[in-house]
C-alpha positions in Angstrom: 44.6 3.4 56.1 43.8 6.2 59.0 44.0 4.5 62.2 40.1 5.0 63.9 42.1 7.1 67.4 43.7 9.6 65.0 39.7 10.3 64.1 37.9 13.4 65.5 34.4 14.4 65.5 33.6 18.2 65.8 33.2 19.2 69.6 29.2 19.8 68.6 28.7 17.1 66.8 28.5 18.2 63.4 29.2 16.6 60.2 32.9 17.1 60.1 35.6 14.7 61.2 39.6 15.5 61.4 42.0 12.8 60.5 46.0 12.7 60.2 47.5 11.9 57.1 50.6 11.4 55.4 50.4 13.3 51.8 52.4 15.6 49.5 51.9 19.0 50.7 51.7 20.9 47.0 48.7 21.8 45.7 48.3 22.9 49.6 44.3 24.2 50.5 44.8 27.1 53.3 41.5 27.4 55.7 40.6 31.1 55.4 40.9 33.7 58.1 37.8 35.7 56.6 35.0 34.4 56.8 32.8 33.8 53.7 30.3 36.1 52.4 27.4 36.7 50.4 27.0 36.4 46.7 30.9 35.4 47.0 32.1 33.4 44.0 32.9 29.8 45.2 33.5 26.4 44.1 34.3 23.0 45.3 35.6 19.4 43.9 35.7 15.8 45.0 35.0 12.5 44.7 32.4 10.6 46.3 32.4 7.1 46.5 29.1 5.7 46.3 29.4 2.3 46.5 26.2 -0.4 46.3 25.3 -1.9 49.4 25.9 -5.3 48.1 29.7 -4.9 47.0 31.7 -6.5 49.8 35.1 -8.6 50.0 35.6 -10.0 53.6 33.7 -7.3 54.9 35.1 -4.6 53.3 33.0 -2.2 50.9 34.2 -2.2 47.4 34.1 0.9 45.2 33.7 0.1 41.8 32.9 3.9 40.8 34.5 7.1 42.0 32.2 9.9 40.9 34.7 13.1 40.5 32.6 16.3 40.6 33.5 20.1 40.6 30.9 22.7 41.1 30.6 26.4 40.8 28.2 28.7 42.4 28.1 31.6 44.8 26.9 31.7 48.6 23.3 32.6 49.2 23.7 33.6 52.9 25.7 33.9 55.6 24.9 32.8 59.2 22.3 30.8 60.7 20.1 28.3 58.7 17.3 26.3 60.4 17.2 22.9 59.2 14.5 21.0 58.5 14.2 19.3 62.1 14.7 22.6 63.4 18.2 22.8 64.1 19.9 25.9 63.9 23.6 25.8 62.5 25.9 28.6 61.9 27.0 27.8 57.9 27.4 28.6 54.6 24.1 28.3 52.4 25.7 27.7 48.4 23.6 27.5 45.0 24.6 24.1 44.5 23.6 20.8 45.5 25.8 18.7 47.7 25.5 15.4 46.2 25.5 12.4 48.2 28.7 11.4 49.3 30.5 15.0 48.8 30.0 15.8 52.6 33.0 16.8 53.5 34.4 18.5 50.6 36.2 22.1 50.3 34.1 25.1 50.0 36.7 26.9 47.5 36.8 30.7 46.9 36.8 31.5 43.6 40.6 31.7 41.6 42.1 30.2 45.2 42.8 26.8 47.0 41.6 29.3 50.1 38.9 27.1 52.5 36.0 29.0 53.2 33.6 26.0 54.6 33.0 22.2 54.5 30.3 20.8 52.5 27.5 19.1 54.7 24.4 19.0 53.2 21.4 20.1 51.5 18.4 22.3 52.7 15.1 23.3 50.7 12.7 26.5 51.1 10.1 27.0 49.3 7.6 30.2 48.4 3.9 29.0 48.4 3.2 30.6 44.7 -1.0 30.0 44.8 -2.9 30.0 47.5 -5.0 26.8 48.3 -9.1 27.7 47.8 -12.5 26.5 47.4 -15.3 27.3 45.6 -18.5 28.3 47.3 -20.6 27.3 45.0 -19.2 24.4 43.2 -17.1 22.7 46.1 -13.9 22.4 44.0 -10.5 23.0 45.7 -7.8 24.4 43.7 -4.6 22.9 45.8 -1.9 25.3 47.2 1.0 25.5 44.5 4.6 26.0 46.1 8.2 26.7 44.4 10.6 24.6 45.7 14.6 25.5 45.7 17.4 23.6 47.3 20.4 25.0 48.5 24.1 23.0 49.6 25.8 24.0 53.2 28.7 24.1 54.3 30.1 24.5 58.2 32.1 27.8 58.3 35.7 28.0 58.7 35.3 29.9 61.9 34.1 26.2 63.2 37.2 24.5 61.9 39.2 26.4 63.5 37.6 25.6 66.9 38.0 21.4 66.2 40.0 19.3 68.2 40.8 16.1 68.7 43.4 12.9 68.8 44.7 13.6 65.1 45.3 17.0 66.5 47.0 15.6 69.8 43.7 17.4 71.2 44.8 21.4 70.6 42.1 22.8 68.4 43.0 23.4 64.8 44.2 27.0 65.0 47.0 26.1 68.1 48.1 22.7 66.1 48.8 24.9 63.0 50.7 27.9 64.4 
């Protein structure tokens, strides 16, 4: 169990939390120094727990599945990504979809245990493919026909770098691991 004060929330309140733990240190992930960048080979693996709302012992969720995935792709772009309620975020835009659950996950470059990002989400755009119209004469519309494609994102390790908090004794990342 992580006690809740060794938690930490990043300083712009992103999707991303920092917790102490006690664990073996082999295989051991290392956050990257350079950045990632595009059409870079990457891949990531976890295991979400996804557990029904109604599965509870004395208050306490109950997992009955753990859903391990891995996934491979590449990054589509690197930098800023509006979201769809307009926010802007500095990230990693991947091929994949980030199921639900898998925020939080390594970002993975390829043939390395070497951080890149953190796994936060999904975002879609779309390419509007024919045109909405009507016919003069008759009246009929022929309705707008749009390509949809959904891309993962992931915070870029320049941000976890800049995290701090109690489980860090409040240095940032960088000054707790030098």
């Amino acid at each position: 169990m992580i006690p809740l004060d060794d938690l930490a929330q990043g300083a712009n309140g992103e999707d991303l939390a920092i917790a102490r733990v006690t664990a073996p240190a082999t295989p051991r992930l290392v956050l990257a120094e350079r950045p990632g960048a595009m059409s870079e080979e990457v891949y990531t693996i976890g295991f979400p727990l996804l557990p029904p709302p109604e599965q509870q012992v004395s208050g306490n969720l109950i997992f009955a599945d753990i859903n391990p995935r891995f996934l491979r792709g590449y990054v589509t772009k690197a930098g800023v990504v509006e979201l769809a309620n307009g926010r802007r975020v500095d990230s990693l835009e991947v091929d994949m979809l980030v199921p639900p659950g898998l925020s939080g996950a390594p970002l993975l470059r390829r043939g390395s245990l070497e951080v890149i990002g953190v796994l936060f989400g999904n975002h879609g755009s779309y390419s509007i493919d024919t045109m909405s119209s009507v016919n003069p004469l008759t009246g009929a519309v022929t309705p707008e026909v749009r390509s949809q494609v959904n891309f993962g994102l992931a915070h870029q390790t320049k941000r976890l770098w800049n995290v701090r908090g109690p489980a860090l004794d409040h240095r940032t990342l960088r000054q707790f691991s030098a």
